[in-house]
KOLTI-49760 format. One record per residue: x, y, z of N, C-alpha, C, CB in turn; residue in one letter. Coordinates in steps of 0.05 Angstrom, whole numbers, plus 32768, in hexadecimal, padded with zeros to 4 digits. Glycine has a CB too. Example, Ala and Ser with C-alpha at 12.3 -4.5 7.8 and 13.67 -1.06 7.14 Angstrom:
! KOLTI-49760
81087F8E809C80F67FA6809C81087FBE809C80E27FA780B5a 81017FD3808E81117FEB808F81028001809D811A7FF48072s 
***
This chain:
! KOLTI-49760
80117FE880008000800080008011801980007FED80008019x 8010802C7FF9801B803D7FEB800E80597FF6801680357FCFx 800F8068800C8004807B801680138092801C7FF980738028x 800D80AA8014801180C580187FFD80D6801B801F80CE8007x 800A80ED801D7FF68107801C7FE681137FFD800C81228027x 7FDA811D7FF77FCF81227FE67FDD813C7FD37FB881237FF1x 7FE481417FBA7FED81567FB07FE2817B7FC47FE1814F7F8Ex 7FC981747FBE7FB9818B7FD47FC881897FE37F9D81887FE2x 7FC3817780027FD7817C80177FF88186801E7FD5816A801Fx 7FFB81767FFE802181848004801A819A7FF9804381777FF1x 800C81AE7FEC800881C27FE87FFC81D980067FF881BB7FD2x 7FF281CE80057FE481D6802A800381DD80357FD181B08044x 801481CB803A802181C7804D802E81D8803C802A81AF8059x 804B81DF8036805881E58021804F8209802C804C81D47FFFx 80328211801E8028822280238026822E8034801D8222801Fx 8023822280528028822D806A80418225806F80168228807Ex 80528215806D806E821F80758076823480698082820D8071x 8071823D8052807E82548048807682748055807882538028x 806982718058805082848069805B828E808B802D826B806Ex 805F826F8090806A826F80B28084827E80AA8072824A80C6x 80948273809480AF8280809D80B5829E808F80C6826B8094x 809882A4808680A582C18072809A82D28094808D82CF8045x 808882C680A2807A82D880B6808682D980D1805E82D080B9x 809782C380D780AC82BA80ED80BD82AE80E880A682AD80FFx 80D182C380DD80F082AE80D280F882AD80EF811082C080B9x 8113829780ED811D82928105812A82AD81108131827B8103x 812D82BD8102813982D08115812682E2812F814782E48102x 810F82E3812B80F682E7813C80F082DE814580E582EA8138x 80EF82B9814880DC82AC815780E382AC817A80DA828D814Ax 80FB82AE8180810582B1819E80F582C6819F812582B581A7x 80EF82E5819580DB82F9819880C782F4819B80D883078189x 80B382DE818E809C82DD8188809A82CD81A0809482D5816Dx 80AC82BA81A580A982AB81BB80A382BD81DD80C5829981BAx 80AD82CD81E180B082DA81F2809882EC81FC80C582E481EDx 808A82EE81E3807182FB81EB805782E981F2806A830E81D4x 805D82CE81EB804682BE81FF802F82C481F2804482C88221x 802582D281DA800B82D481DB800082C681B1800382FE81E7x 7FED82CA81B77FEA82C881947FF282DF817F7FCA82C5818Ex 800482D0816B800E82E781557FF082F28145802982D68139x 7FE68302814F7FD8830E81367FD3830D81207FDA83198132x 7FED831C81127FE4831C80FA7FED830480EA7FEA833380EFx 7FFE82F680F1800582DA80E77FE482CA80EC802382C980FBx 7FCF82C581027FBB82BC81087FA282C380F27FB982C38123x 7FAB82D480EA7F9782ED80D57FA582DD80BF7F9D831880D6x 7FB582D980B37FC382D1809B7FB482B480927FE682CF80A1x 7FB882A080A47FB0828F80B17F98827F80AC7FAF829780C4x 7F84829980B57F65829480B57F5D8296809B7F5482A880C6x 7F7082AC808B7F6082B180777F6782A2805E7F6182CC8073x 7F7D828F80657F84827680597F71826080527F93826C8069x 7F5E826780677F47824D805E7F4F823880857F588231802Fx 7F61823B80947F6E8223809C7F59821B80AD7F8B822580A9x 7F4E822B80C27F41822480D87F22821C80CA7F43823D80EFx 7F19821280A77F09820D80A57F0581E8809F7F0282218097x 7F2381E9809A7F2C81C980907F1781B880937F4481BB80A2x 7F0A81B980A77F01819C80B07EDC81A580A87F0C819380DCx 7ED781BA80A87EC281CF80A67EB981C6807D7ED581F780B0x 7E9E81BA80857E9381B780637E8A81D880607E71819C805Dx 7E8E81D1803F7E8C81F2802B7E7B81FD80337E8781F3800Bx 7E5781E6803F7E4281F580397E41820080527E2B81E8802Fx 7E528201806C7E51820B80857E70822580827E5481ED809Fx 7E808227806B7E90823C806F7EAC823880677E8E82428087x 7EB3821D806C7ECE8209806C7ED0820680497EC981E2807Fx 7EE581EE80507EF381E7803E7EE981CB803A7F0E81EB8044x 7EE281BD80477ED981A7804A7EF1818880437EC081AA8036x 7F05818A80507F1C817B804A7F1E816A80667F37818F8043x 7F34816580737F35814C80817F48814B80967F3B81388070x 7F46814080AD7F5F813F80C37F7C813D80B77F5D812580D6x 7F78813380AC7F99812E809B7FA3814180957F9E81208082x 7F92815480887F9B816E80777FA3817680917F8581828062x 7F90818580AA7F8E819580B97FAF818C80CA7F6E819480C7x 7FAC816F80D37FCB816D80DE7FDA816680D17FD2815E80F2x 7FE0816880B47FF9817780A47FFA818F80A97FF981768087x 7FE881AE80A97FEE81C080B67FFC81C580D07FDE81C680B5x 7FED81B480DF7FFC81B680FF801281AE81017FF281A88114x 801981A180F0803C819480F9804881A580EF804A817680ECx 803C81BA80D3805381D680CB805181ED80E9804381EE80A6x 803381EF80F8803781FE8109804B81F6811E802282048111x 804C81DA8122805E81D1813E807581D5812E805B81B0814Fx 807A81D28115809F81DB811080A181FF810B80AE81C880EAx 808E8201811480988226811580978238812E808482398101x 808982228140807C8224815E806A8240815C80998226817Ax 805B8243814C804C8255814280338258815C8043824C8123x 8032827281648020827381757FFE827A816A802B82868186x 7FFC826981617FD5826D81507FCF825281557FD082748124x 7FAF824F81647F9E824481617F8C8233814E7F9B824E8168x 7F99822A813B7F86822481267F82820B812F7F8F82268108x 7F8F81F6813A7F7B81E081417F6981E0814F7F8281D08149x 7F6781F781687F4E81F281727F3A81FE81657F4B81F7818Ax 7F41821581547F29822781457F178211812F7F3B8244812Fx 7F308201812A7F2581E881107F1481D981177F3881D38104x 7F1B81D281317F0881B881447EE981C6814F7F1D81AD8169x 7EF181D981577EDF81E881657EC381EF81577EEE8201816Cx 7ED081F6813D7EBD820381187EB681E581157ED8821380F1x 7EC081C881177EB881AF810A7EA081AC811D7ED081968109x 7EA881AA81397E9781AB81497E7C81AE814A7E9D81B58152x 7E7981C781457E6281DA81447E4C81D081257E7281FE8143x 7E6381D0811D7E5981C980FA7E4E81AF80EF7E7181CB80E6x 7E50819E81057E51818081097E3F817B81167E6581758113x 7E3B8185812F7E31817A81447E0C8183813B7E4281898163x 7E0B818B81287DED818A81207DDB81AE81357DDE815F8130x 7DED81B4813E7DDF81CE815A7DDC81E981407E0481DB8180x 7DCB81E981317DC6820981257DD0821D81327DAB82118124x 7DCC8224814B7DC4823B81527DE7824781597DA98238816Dx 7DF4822D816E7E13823E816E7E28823B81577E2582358188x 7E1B822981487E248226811C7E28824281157E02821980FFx 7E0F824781107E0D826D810D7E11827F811A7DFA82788109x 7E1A827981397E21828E814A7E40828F813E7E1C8288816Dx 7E478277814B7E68826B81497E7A826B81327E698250814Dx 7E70825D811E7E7E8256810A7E93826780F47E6C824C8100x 7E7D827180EC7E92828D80DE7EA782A280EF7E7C82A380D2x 7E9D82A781037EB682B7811A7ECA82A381167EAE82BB8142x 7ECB828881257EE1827681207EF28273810A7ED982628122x 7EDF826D80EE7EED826B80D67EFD828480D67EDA826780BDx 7EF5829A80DB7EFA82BC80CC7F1482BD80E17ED982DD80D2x 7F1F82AD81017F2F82B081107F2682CC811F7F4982AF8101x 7F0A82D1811D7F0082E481327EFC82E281467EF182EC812Fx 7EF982CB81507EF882B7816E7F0A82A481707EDE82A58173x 7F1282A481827F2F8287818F7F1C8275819D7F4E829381AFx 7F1D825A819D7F0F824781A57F22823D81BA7F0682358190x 7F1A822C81CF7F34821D81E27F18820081E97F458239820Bx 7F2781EF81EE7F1D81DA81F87F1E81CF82157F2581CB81EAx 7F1081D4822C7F1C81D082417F0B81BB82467F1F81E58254x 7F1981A482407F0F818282437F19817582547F138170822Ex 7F3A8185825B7F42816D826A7F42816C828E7F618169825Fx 7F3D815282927F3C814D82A57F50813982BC7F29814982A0x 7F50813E82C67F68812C82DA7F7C811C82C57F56810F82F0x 7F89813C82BD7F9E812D829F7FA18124828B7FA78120829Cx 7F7E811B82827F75811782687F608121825B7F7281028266x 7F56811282487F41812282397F2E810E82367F4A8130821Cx 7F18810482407F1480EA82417EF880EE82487F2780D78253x 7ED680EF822A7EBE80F9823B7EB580EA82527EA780FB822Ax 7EBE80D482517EB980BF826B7EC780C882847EC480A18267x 7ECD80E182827ED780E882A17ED3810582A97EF880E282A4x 7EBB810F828E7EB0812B82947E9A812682AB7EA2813B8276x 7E94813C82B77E8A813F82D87E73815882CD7EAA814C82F5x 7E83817082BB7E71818182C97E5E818182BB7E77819B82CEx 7E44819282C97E2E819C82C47E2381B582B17E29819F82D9x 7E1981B782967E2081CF82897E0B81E482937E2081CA8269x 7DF781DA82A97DE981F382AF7DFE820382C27DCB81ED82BFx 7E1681EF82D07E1A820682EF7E3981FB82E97E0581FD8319x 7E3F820B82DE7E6881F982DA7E6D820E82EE7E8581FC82B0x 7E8681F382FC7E9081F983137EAD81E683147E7981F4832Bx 7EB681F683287ED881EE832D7EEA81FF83137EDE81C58329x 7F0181F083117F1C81FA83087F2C81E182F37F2F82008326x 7F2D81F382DB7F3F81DF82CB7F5A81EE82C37F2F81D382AEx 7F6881DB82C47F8181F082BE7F8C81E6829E7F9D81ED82DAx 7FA981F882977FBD81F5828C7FA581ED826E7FD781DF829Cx 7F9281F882647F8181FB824D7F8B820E82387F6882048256x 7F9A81FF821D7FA28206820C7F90822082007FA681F081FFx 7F96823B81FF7F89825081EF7F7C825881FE7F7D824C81D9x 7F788253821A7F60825E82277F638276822F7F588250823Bx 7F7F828082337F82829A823D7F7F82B982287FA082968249x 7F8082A0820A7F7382B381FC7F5A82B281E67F8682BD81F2x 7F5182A081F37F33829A81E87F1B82A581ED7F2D828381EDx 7F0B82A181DA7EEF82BB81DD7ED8829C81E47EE582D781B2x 7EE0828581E57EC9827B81E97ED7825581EE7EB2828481CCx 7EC9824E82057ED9823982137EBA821482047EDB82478248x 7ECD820881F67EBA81EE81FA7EBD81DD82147EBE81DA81E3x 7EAD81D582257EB381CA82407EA781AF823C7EA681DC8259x 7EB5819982437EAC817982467E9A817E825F7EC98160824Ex 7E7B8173825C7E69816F826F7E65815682727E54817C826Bx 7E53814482877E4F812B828F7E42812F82767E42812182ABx 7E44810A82757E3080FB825F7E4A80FC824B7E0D810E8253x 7E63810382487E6D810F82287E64811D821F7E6E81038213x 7E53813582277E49814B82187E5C816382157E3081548225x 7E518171820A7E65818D82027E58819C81FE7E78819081ECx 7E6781B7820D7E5981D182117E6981E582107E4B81D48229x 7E5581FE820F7E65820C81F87E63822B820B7E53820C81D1x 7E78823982117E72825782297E87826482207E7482558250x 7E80827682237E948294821A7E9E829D822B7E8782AE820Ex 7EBE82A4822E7EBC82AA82437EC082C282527EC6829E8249x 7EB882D3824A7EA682E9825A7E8D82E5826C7E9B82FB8248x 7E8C82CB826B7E6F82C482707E7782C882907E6182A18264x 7E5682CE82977E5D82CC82BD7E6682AF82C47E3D82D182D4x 7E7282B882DC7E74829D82E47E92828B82D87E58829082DBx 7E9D829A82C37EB6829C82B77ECE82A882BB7EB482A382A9x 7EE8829C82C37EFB82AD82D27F14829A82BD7EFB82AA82FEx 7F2682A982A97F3B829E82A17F5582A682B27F3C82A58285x 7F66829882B07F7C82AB82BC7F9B82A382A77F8082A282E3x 7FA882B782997FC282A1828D7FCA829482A47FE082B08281x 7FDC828682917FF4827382A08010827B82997FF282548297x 8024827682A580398283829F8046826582988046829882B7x 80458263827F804D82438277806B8247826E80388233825Cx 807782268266808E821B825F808E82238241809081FB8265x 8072822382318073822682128062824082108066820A8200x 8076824F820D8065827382058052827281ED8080829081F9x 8059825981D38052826181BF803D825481BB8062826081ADx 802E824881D4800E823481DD7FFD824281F98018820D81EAx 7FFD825E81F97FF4826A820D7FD7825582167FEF828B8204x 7FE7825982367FD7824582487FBF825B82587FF182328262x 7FA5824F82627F96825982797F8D8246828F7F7E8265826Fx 7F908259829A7F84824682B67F65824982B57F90825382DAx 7F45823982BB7F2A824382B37F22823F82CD7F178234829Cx 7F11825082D47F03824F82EE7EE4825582EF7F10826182FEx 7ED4823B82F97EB9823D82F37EAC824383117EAD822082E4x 7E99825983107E888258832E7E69826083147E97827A8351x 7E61824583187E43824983107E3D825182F67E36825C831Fx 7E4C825582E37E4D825B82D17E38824E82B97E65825B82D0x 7E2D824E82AB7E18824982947E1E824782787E05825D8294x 7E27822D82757E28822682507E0F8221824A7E3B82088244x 7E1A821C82317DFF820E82157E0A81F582117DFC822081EEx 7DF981E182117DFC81C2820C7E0181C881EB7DDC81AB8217x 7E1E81C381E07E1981BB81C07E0A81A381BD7E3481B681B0x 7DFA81AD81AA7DDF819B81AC7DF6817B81907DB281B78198x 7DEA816481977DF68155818E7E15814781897DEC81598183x 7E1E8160819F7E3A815D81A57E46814181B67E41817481B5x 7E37813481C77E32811181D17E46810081B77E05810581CFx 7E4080FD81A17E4780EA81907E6380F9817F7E2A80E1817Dx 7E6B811081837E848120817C7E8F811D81937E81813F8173x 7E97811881A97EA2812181BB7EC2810E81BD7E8C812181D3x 7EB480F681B57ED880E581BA7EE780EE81977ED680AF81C0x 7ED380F181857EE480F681757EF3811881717ED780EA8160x 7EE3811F81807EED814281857F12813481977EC9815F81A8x 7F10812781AE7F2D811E81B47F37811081AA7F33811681C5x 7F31810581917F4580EF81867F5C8106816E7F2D80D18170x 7F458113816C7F4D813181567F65813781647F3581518155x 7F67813E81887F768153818C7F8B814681927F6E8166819Dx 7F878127819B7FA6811E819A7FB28114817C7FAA810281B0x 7F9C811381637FB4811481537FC4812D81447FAE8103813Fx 7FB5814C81557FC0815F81477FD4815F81587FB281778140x 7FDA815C81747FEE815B818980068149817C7FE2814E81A8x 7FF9813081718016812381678020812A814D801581058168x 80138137814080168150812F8026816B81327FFF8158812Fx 80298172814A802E818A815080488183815C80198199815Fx 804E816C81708063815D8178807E81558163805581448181x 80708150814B8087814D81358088815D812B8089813C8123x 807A81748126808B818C811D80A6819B812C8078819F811Cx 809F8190814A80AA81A0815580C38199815C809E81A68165x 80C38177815380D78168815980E9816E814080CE814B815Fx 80D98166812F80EA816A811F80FC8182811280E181648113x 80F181A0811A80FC81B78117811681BA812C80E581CA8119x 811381AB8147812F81AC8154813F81908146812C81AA8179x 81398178813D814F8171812E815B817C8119814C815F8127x 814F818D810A815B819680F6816981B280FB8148819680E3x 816881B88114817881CE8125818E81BD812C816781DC8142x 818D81AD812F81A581A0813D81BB81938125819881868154x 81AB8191811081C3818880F381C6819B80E981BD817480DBx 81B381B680E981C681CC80DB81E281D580EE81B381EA80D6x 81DC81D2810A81EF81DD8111820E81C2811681E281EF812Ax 820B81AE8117821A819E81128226819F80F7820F818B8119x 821B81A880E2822681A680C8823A81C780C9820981A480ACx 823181DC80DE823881F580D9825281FA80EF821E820980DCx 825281EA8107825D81F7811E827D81DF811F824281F6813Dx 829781F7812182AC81E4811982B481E6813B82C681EF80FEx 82D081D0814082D481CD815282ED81B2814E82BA81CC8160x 830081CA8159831E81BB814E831B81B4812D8324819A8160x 831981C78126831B81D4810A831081B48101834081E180FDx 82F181AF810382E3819D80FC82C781A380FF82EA81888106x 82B2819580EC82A1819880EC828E818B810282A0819580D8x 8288819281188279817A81328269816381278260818A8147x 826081768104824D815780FE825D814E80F78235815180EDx 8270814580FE8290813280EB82958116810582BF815280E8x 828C812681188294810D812D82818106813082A1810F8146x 828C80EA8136827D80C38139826780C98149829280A5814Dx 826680D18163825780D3817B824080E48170826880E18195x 8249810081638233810D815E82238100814B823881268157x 822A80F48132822280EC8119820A80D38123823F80E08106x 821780C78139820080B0813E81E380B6814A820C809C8152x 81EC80D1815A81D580E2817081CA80EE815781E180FD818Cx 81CB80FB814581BA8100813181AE80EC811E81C781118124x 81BA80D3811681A980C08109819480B7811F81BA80A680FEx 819780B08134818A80A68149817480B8814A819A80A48161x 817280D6814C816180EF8147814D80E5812A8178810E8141x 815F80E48115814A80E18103813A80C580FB815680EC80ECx 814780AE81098139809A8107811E80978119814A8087810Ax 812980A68129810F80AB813E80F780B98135811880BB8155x 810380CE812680E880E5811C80E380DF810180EF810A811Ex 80EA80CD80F080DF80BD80D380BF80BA80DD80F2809680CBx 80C2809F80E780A9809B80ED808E809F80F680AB809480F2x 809980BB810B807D80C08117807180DB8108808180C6813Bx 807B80E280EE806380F280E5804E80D880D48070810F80CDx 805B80BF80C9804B80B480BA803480A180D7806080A180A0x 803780A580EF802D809D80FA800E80AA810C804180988102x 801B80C48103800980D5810E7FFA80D480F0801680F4811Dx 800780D580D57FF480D580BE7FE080C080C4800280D080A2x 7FE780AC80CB7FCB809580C07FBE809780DF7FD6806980B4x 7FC380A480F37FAC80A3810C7F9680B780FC7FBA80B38131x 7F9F80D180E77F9180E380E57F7C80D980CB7FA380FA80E2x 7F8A80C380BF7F7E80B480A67F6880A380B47F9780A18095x 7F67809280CC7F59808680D67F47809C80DA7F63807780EAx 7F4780AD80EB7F2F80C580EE7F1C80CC80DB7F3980DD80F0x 7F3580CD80C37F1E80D580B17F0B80BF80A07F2B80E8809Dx 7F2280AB80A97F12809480917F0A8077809D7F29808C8075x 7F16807580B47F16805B80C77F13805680E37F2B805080C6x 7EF3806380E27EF2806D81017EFE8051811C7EC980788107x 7EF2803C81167EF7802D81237F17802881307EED801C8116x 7F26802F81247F42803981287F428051813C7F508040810Cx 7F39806681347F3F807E81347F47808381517F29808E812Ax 7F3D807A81697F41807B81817F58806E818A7F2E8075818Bx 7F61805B817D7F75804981857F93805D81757F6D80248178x 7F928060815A7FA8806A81507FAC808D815E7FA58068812Ex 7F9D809581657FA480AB816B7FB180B281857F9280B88166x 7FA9809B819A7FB980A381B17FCF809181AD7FAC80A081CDx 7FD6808281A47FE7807881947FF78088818F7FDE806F8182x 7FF6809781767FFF80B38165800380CE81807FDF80BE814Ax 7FF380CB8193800180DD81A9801080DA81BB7FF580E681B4x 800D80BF81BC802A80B881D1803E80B981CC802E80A281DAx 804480A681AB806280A381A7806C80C08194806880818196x 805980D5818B806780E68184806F80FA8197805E80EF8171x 806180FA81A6806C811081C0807C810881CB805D811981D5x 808680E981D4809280DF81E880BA80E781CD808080B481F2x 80AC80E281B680CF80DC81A080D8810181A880C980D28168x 80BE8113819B80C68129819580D2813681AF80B181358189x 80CE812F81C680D9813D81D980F4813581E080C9813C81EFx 80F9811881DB8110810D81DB8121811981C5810C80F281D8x 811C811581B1812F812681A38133813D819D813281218194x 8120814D81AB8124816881AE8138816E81BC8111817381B6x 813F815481D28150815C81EC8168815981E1814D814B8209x 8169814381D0817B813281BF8193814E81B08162811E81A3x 8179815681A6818481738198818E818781A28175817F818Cx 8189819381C0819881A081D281AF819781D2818E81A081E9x 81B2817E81DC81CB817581E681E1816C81CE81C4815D81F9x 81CF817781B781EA816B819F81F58190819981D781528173x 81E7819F81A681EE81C081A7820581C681BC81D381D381B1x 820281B181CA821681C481E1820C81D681F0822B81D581D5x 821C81F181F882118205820781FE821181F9822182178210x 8201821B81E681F4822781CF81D3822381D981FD821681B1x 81CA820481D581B581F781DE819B81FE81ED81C081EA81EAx 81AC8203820F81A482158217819D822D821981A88214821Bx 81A58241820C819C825F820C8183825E820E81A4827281F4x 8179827382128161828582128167829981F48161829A8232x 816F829881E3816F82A881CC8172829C81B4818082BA81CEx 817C827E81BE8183826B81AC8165825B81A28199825881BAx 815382548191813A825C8190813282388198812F826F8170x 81518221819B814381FC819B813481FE81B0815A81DE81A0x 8136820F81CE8123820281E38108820881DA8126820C8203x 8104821981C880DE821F81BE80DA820381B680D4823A819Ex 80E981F881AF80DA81DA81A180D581CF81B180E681C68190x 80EC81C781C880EB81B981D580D481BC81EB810181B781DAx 80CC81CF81EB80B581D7820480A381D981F380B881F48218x 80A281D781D9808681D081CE808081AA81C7808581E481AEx 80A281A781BE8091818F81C7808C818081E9809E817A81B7x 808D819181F8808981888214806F818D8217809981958229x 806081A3820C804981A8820A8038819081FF804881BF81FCx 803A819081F0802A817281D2802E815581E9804C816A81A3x 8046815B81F1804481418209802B8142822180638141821Cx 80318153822A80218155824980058156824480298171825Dx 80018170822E7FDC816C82297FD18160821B7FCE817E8223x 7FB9815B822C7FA38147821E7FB2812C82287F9F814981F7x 7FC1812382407FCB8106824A7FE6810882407FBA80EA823Dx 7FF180FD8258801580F08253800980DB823D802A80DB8275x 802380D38238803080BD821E802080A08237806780BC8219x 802380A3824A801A808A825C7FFD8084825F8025808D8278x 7FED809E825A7FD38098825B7FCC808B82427FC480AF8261x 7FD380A0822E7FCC809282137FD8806F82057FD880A98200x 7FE8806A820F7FF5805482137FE08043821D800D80578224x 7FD8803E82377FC38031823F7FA48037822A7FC3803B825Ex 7F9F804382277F8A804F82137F8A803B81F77F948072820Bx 7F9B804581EF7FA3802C81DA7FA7801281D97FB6802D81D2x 7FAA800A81EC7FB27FE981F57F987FE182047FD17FE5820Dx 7F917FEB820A7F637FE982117F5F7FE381F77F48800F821Ax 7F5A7FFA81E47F527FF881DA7F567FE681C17F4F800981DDx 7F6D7FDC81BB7F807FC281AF7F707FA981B97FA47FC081BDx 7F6C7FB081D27F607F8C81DC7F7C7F8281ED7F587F6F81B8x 7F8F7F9881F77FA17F8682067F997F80821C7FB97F8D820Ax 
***
């Protein structure tokens, strides 16, 4: 069998890498990093791309294309550690557009597509994302979720309710209290959410979307994990091919030469791995739950490894704060931790295998 991406999609992709790097060459991104918040007008560029409609059919606004496409995008954003939201704006627009609910279709939908509203997903619960372990109530949400991707700059929160339902609050709403977080990855602004009594809308038919709304987000995570991995290995062979030492090239010696094959044999595989969790989504649901935590464990678990991999083939350098490899590396620390460690999803998969 004989599988790739589609001419379209390397076009997609291609297209927004060129885009990411005319709008954040490397010499900015330690800048961009530092400000912790969403780039603007790169987010505006973005929207008006078509991206956040991917998953979104024509006759609701979209493009009407497929997970695959959408995390081939995300793996160009995790190799640019680009601070824009388009996966949750994409999920959020599918959501709404899907879930059969008219009324927040036409409230929602077009703000999202247009990148006039930031969407965040605050699903997870005691470390995962899992509707079998939602609690709250969408007439009276209460308590505290933390470390919620976009929430600190989102105009409107989807919340996991009992049953697997999903609900939908803005958050200005009473009873709504965001707070940032002062996170490890600037370029994934975190919020802390705080509910006293607060009042959603049940997305109406959202029950039968709800595991596949998380199967989505861990394969854009293992999506976003190999971009990110892979943009610090390839930090780490330009500068091995560039940096001399005893009038030699560092990538000339044995020790280093093996720590970089070892790097790329590692990160070969897990974009085509995260491809077919996203191929199952779209075409093999019965899979779809199994490959994708699958696809989130072992790409977060490689990309962080060899992100580290890639520090340490830098030397001091490595370390800096101006030197731009730790953004990867704390993004792929990010793609690891949320939505479940590599250990939850691990078990997840092997349930669901029949081990």
């Amino acid at each position: 069998m004989y599988f790739d991406l589609t001419e379209d999609q390397k076009v997609i992709a291609d297209t927004v890498g060129a885009l990411l790097a005319k709008a954040v060459p490397d010499s900015e991104i330690v800048q961009q990093f530092d400000r912790g918040s969403v780039n603007r007008d790169l987010w505006s560029s973005l929207a008006e791309m078509g991206l956040c409609g991917i998953l979104v059919s024509e006759e609701h606004g979209g493009i009407g294309m497929d997970l695959l496409t959408l995390a081939v995008v995300q793996e160009q954003l995790g190799q640019a550690a680009a601070p824009v939201p388009v996966a949750a704006n994409a999920l959020a627009a599918w959501l709404l557009s899907a879930s059969g609910d008219a009324t927040l279709r036409e409230r929602w939908v077009a703000p999202l597509l247009a990148g006039e509203a930031i969407a965040a997903f605050a699903i997870e619960k005691n470390g995962q994302s899992d509707p079998e372990a939602w609690t709250q109530a969408p007439a009276a949400l209460s308590g505290s979720l933390g470390n919620i991707l976009w929430a600190a700059e989102a105009d409107l929160l989807i919340v996991g309710c009992e049953g697997g339902e999903l609900a939908l609050i803005e958050t200005t709403a009473a009873g709504v209290t965001v707070e940032p977080v002062e996170a490890v990855d600037r370029s994934q602004p975190l919020g802390h959410v705080r509910f006293d009594g607060a009042v959603a809308t049940r997305i109406e038919g959202s029950t039968a979307l709800a595991t596949r709304l998380c199967d989505a987000l861990f394969v854009l995570s293992a999506a976003d994990a190999c971009g990110a991995g892979n943009r610090a290995m390839d930090l780490a062979v330009e500068y091995a091919t560039t940096r001399k030492q005893f009038d030699r090239l560092i990538g000339s010696f044995q020790g280093l030469k093996h720590q970089l094959a070892n790097m790329k044999a590692e990160m070969e595989p897990v974009r085509y791995l995260y491809w077919y969790a996203a191929h199952c989504w779209d075409a093999l649901p019965a899979k779809a739950s199994y490959t994708a935590s699958l696809a989130k464990a072992h790409a977060s678990d490689v990309a962080v490894r060899v992100a580290r991999a890639a520090v340490e083939a830098h030397g001091g350098i490595g370390y800096t704060w101006e030197y731009p490899l730790h953004i990867y590396l704390k993004r792929a620390m990010t793609a690891r931790a949320i939505h479940g460690l590599p250990s939850i999803h691990r078990s997840r998969s092997a349930a669901l295998a029949g081990w």
